[in-house]
C-alpha positions in Angstrom: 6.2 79.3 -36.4 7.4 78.4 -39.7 11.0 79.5 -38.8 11.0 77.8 -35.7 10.5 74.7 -37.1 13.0 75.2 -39.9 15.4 75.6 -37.2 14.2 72.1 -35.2 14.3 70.4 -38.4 18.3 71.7 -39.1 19.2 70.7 -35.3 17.9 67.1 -35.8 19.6 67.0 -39.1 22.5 67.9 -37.5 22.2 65.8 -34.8 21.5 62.7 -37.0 24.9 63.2 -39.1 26.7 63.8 -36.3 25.2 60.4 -34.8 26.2 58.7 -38.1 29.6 57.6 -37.2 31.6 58.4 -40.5 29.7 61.2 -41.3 33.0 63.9 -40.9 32.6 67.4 -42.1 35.1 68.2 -44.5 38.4 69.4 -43.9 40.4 70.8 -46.9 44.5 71.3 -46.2 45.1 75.0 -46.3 41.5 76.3 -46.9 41.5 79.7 -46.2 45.3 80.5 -46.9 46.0 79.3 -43.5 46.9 75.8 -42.5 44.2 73.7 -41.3 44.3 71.8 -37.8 45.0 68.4 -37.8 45.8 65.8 -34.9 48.1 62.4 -35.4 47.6 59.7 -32.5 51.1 57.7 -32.3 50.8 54.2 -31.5 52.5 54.6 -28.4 54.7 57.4 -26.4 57.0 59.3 -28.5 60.5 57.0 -29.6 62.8 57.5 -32.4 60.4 55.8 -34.7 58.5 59.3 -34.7 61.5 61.5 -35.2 60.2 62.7 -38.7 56.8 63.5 -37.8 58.7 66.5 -34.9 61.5 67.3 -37.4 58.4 67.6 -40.2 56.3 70.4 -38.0 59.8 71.8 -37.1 61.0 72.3 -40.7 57.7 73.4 -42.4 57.1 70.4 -44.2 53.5 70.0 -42.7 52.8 73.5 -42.6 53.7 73.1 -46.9 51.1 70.9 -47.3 48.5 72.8 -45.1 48.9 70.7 -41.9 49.3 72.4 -38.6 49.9 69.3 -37.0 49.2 68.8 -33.4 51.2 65.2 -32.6 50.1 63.2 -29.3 51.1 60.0 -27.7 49.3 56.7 -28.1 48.8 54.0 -26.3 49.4 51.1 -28.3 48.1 50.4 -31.7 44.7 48.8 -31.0 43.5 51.6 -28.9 44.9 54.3 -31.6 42.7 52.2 -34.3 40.2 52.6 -32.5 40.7 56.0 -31.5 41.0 56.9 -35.3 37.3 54.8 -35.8 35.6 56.7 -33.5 36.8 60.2 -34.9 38.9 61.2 -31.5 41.7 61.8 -33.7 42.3 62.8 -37.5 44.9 60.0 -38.6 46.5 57.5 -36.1 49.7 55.8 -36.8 49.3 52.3 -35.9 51.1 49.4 -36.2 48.8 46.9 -39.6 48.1 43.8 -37.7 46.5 45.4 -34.8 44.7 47.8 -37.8 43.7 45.0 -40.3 42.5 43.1 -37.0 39.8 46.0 -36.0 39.0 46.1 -39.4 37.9 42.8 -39.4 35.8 43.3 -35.9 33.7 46.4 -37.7 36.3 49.5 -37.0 35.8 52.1 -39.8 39.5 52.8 -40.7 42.0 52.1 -43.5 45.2 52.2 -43.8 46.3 55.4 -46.4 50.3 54.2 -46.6 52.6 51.3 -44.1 55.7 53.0 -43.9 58.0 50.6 -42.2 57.5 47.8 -44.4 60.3 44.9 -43.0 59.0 43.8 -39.4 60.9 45.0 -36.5 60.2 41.9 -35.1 63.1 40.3 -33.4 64.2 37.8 -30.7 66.3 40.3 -28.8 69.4 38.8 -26.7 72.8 40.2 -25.4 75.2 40.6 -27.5 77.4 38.4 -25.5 75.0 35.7 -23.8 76.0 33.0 -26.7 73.0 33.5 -28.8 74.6 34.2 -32.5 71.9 32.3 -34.1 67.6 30.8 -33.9 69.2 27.3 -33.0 70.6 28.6 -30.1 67.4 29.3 -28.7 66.9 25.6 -27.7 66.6 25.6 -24.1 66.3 29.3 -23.6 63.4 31.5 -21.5 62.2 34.4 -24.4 59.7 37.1 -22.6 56.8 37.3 -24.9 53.2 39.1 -24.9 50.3 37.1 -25.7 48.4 38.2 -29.0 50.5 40.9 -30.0 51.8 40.4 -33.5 55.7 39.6 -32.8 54.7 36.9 -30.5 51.8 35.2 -32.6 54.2 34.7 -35.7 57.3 33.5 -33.1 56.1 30.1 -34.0 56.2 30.4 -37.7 59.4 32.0 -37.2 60.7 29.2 -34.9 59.3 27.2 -37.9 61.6 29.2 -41.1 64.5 28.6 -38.8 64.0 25.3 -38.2 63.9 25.6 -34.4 61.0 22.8 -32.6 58.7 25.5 -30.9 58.5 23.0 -27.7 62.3 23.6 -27.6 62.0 27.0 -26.6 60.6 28.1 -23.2 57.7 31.3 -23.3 57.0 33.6 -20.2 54.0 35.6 -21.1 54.8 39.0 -19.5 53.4 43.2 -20.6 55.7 45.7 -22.2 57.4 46.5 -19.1 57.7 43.3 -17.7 59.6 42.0 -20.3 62.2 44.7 -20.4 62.3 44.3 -16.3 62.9 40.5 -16.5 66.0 40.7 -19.7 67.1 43.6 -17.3 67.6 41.4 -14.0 68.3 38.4 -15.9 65.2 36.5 -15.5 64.6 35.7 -19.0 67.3 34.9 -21.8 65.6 37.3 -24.6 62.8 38.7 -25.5 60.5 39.3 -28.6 59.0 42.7 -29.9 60.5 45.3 -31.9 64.4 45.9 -32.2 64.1 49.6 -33.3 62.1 50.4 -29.7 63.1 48.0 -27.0 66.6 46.7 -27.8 68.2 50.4 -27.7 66.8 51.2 -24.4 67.6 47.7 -23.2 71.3 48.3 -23.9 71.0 52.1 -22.2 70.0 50.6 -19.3 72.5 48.0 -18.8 75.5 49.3 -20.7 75.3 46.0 -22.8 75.4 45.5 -26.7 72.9 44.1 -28.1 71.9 41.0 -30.5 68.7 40.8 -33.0 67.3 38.0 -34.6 65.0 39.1 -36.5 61.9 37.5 -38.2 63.0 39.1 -41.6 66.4 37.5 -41.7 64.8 33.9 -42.2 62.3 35.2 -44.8 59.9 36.0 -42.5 58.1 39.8 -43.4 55.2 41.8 -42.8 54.1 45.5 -42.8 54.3 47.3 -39.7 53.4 51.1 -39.0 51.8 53.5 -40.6 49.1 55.9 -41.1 45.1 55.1 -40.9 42.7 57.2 -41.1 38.5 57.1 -40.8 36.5 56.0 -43.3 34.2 59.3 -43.1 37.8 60.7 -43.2 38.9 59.4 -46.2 35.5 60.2 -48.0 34.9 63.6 -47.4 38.3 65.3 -46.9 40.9 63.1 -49.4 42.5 66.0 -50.1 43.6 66.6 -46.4 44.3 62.5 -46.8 46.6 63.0 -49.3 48.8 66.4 -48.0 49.1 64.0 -44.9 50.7 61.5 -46.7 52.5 63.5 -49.0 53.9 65.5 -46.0 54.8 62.3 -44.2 56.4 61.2 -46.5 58.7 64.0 -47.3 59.3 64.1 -43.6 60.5 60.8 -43.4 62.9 61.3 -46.4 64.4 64.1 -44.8 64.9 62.8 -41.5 66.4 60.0 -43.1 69.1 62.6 -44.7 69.4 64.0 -41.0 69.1 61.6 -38.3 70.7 63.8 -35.6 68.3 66.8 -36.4 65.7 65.3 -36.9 65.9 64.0 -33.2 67.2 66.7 -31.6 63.2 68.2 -32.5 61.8 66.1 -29.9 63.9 67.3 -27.6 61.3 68.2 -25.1 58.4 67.4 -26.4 57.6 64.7 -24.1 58.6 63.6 -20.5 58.4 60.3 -21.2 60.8 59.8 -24.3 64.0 58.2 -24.1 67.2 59.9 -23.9 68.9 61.7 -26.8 70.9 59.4 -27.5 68.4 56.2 -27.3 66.0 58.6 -29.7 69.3 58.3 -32.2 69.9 54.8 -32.4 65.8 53.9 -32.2 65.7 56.3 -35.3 68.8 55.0 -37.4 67.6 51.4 -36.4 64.2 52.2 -38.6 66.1 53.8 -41.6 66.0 50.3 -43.1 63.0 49.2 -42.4 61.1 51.5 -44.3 60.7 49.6 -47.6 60.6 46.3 -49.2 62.3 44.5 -52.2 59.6 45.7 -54.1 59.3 49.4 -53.0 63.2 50.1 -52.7 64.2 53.1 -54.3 60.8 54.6 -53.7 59.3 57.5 -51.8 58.3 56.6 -47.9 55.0 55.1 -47.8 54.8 53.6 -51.3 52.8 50.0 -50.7 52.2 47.9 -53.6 49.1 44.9 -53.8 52.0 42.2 -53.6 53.2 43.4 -50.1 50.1 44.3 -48.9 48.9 40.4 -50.2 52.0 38.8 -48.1 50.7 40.5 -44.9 47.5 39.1 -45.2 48.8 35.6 -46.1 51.3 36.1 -42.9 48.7 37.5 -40.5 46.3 34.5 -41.7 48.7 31.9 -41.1 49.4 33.1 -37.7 45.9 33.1 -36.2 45.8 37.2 -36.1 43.2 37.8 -39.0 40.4 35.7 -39.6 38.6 35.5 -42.6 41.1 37.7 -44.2 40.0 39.6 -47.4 41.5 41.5 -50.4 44.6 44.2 -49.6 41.7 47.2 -50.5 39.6 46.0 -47.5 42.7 47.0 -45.6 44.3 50.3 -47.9 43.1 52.8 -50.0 45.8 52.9 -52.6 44.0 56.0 -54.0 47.0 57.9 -51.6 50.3 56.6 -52.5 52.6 59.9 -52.0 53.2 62.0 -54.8 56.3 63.5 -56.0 56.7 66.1 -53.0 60.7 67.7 -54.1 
């Protein structure tokens, strides 16, 4: 009788941890001599923004730090937040304001290190459709998505390049639709991300194109990078920290070797781009991935300054309310160490 309830008493234990939300068993990189299973949720289906995470697994750089890491697409960055909150996947890679946003509505994450640190963010046009520059946009149709981060901070934007906001027409349209609509002419531009949608834009119509981006008027904030649980970060920061240290050495080397580095997703997923779209998606983030105050510095190095811009940005814009200290969004405790 005695053992019986011993064993009652372990199962509702068990149970109740398990029903704790945050409460992850710990997982140490490389326990056992053998590397321990881990799972990274992209914010959306593979592009060349991810190359180094297939060239990383490919090369060993993962398996180095203990990582056998199982890669899998995403679905935008809100639902890989809160994928990553609700411990469906180890680490997420998710795009900071849809991640300091959840924060904010009670999702247990942090960030552990933003990686591409200068927006993306861009008015996208045709090369040759007479747009060279934001006063040019007077009259125009620009596709946007309402409440995604690129088109809540259009107006401050607009605003830096001393464009009126009234002057410029907005048709609220999804992902696809606004590619659909520059593609068929319906629209004169369109906002999002130049490293993702402008490449494939100019696949597709065999037309150069033009970026204005948000950055070039003084205009910045952190874009993707990894989060992980809270429960995460407290009981395995080990594992935390080979992540980040093995992200970041993969991103440094796919950096030295663009082609390679794409060529290992060839494959990998039927919904990727071609090969030569993964290139140019891939070479387009190269620059992106650090700041005035991080350049010359290993991928994923944030600092408090950076971190303190993003808020101010995000705040200004409507996306965060009652917007808090940088450590209420990152746990500095995992800036990448030296990893040569």
């Amino acid at each position: 009788m005695k053992l019986k309830t011993l064993v009652v008493a372990a199962i509702a234990m068990t149970l109740a941890l398990a029903g704790c939300g945050g409460g992850a068993a710990e997982k140490k990189p490389g326990a056992d001599g053998q590397a321990t299973a881990t799972s990274l949720m992209l914010n959306w289906y593979p592009y060349g923004e991810h190359a180094p995470f297939y060239y990383g697994v490919q090369e060993g750089i993962f398996a180095k730090h203990g990582i056998d890491l199982t890669i899998k697409a995403g679905q935008g960055s809100t639902k890989t937040a809160q994928a990553a909150g609700s411990n469906q996947t180890d680490f997420g890679w998710a795009d900071t304001p849809a991640v300091v946003s959840n924060i904010g509505k009670g999702v247990k994450i942090k960030s552990v290190g933003v990686f591409l640190q200068t927006t993306p963010s861009a008015v996208q046009v045709y090369a040759d459709s007479g747009i060279t520059k934001p006063a040019d946009l007077a009259g125009k149709t620009i596709a946007v998505s309402a409440g995604d981060a690129p088109t809540t901070t259009f107006p401050i934007y607009l605003e830096k390049a001393g464009v009126p906001a009234d002057q410029v027409k907005q048709q609220s349209l999804d992902a696809a639709g606004k590619v659909a609509a520059m593609l068929s002419g319906k629209v004169d531009g369109l906002i999002g991300f130049a490293h993702d949608q402008g490449p494939t834009i100019a696949n597709k119509s065999g037309r150069d194109m033009r970026y204005l981006r948000y950055s070039d008027v003084g205009l910045n904030f952190y874009s993707n990078g990894l989060i992980a649980n809270n429960g995460m970060i407290e009981s395995s920061p080990e594992l935390v920290q080979a992540m980040v240290d093995a992200t970041s050495e993969a991103f440094t080397a796919a950096a030295a070797n663009p082609e390679a580095a794409v060529a290992a997703m060839e494959g990998k997923d039927p919904q990727m781009p071609p090969k030569e779209v993964l290139l140019q998606q891939w070479t387009e983030t190269i620059p992106l991935l650090s700041t005035a105050g991080t350049k010359g510095e290993a991928p994923g190095v944030n600092t408090d300054e950076d971190w303190a811009a993003t808020i101010a940005v995000l705040s200004d814009s409507g996306l965060l309310e009652n917007a808090g200290e940088p450590s209420q969004y990152w746990d500095s405790a995992f800036t990448p160490t030296d990893t040569k």
